[in-house]
N, C-alpha and C positions, 0 to 999 in steps of 0.2 A: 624314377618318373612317376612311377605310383604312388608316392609317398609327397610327392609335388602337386601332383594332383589334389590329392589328399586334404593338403593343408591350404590349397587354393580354394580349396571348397570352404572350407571353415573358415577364412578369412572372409569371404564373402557373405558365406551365412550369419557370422557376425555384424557386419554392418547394414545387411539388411536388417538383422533383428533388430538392433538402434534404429534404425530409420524407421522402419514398424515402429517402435516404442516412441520414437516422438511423434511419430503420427496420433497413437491414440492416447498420447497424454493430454495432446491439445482439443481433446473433445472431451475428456475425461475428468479435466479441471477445469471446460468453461466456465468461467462467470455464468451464473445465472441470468435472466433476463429482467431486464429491468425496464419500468415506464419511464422512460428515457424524455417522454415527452411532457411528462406534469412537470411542473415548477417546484415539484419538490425535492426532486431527483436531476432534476438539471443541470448540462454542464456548462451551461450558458444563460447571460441574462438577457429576457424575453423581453420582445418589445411589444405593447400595449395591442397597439395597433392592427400588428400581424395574429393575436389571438384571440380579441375580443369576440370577433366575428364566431368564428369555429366552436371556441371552447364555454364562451359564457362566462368566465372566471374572473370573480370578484375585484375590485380596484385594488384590494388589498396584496393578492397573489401574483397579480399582472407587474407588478416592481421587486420581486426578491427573485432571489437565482443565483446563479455561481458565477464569477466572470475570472476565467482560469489565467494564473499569473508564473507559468511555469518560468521557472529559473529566477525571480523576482525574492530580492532581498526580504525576509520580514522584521522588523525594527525591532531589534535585540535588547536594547535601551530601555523600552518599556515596563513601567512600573507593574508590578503585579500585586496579589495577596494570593499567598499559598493558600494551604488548609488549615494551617497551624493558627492563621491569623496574622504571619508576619510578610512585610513588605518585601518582595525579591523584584529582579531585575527579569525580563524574559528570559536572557541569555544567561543565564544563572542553570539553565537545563540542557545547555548545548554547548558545556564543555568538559561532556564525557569524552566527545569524539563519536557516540554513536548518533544514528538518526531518528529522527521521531515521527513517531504516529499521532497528527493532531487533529483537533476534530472541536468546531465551536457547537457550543449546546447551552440551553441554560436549566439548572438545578428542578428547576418547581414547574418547568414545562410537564402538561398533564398528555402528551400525547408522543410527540416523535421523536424527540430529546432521549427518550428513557429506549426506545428504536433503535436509535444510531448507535448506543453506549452499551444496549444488548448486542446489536449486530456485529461492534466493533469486538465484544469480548468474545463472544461466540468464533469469533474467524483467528481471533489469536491465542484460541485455545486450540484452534484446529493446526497452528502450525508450530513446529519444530524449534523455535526461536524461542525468547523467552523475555520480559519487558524487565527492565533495570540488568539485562546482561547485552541482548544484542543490538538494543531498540529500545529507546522511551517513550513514554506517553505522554501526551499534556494537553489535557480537555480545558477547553476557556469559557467560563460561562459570559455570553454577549448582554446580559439583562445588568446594567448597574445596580438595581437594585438590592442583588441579592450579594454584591460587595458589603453591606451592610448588614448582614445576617450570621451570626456567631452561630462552629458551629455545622453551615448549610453543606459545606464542600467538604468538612471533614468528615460528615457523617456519609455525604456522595460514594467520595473514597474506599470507606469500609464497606458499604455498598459491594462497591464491585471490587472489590478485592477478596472478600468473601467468593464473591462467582468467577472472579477468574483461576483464585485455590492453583496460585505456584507462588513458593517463598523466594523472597527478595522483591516481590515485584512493586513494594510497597516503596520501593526507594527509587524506581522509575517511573511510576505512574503519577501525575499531581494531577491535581484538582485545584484552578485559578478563578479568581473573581477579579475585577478593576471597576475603576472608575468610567465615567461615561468615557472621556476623553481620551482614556487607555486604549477600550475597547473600539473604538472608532477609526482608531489608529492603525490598529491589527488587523479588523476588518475589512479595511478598505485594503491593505498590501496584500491581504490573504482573498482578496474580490469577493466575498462574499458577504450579502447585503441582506437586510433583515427588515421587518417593519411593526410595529404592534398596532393590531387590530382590536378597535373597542369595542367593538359587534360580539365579537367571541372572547374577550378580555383575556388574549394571549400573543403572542407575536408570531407572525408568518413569517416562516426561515425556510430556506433549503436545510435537503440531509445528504451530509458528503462526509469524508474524512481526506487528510491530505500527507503525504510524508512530506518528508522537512528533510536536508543534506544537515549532517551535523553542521557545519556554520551557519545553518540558518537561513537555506534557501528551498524554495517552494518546488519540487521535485515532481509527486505524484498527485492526480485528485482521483477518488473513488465515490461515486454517485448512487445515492439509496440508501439503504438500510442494510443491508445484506451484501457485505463483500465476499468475493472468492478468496479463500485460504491463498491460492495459489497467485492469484494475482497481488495481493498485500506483501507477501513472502518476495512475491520479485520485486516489488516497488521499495521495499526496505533494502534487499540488498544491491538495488544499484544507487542508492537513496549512499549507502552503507559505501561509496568508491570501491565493491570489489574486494572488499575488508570481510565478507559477511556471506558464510555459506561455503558447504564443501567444492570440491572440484565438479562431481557431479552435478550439483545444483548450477553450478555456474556454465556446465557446460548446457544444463536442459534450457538457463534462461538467455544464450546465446542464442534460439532457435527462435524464442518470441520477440514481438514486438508492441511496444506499448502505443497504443492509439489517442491521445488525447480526446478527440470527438465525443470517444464511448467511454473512457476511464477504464481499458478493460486491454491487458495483454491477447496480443492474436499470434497465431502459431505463422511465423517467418518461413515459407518455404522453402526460398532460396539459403538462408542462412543453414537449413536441415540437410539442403544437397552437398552444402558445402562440407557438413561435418559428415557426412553420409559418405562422399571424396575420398577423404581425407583418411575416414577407419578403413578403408578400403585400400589405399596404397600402403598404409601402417601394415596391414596385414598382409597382403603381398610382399612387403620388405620382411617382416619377420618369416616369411613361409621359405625367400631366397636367402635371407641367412642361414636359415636352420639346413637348407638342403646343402649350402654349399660347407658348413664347418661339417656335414654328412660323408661329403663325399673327401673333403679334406683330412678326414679321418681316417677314411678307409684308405687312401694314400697313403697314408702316414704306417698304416697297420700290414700294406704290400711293401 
């Protein structure tokens, strides 16, 4: 009976401690905060109207913004130019089978382009995965212009391939230019809208990044500059079918839930009680097997 007890306690204290531990994972890998409310970091497209008043914000900023297209096919079809300078198909990068981390930027933007594309290497250096093994990249610069530029994206590339410094990665990460009509294309299915401003002689864009389903569908959006490790890590591997990440991992991103609104995984209570249950009756059953091939024994030994 004492030995019952025993292992009743340990079962317990195990599932509390899981449930402690996802409790303080989900405050310990928040996303950071972010200005949710500028146009640049948006996860929606603003209406004039409703901002002018408040914010003061240019006629320029008052028309760009994200307008999220989750589960929405992106046109596979679509002609590209790698880095190399030769003509690929979209879909030419989504038939590894894995998911992708994409993210529209353009090359010679002198301000939040080079932001997003730090922020993005930064967060995927912070996690576990690795680009051309579990997950690809594939930055699209939205400026036609610089379709025309020998050269601009290959030199982008080593760029950050230099700063992200893990081998292989050079075979999953690309750097695209297109034509107007390409880009227009992509844009619009990826809702994300843009505008050049002659005032400041550069274009006013949102900064987001978005995961992709290996066939080609619009999965995750992440808003800002500065993504959480941990929320990128979950959005690849349910992006990924479940293909991508240990048992663990899969069990900690059962407990979250992703929010569209905010672009940012929130700790699932309910889902925590439920695995919280669940190590709980596991451990109970293993405490009354062991007691009874216990007592089974000593019978066996009378």
């Amino acid at each position: 009976m004492k030995l019952m007890c025993s292992m009743f306690s340990l079962a317990l204290s195990l599932s509390l401690f899981t449930f402690a531990f996802l409790l303080l994972t989900s405050d310990t890998f928040a996303q950071k905060t972010e200005h949710y409310n500028s146009p640049l970091y948006s996860p929606k497209t603003y209406d004039p109207a409703e901002f002018a008043a408040t914010t003061g914000l240019p006629d320029t900023l008052k028309s760009v913004g994200i307008d999220q297209k989750l589960g929405d096919q992106l046109p596979l079809d679509t002609e590209l130019k790698n880095e190399n300078g030769d003509l690929v198909k979209l879909g030419t990068f989504f038939n590894s089978g894995r998911p992708v981390v994409h993210t529209f930027v353009y090359y010679e933007c002198p301000m939040l382009c080079n932001q997003v594309l730090n922020g993005l290497t930064g967060t995927l250096k912070g996690i576990s995965f690795d680009a051309g093994k579990e997950f690809d990249v594939v930055a699209i610069s939205f400026d036609a212009r610089e379709n025309d530029i020998p050269d601009l994206a290959k030199n982008k590339k080593a760029s950050y391939m230099e700063r992200y410094g893990r081998p292989g990665a050079e075979k999953g990460w690309h750097f695209l230019t297109g034509t107007q009509e390409a880009i227009e294309k992509l844009t619009s299915a990826a809702g994300f809208s843009f505008k050049w401003d002659e005032k400041s002689n550069q274009f006013a864009h949102a900064a987001a990044i978005m995961i992709v389903t290996p066939d080609g569908k619009l999965s995750r959006y992440f808003y800002g500059i500065d993504y959480s490790p941990k929320d990128v890590k979950f959005g690849i591997m349910e992006s990924g079918e479940s293909k991508i990440g240990s048992a663990s991992e899969k069990l900690l991103l059962y407990c979250y839930h992703y929010d569209p609104s905010t672009g940012k995984y929130g700790f699932a209570i309910l889902k925590a009680i439920r695995v919280f249950g669940i190590l709980t009756l596991l451990g109970m059953g293993t405490m009354i097997f062991a007691f009874w091939r216990k007592n089974k024994k000593k019978s066996g030994e009378a």
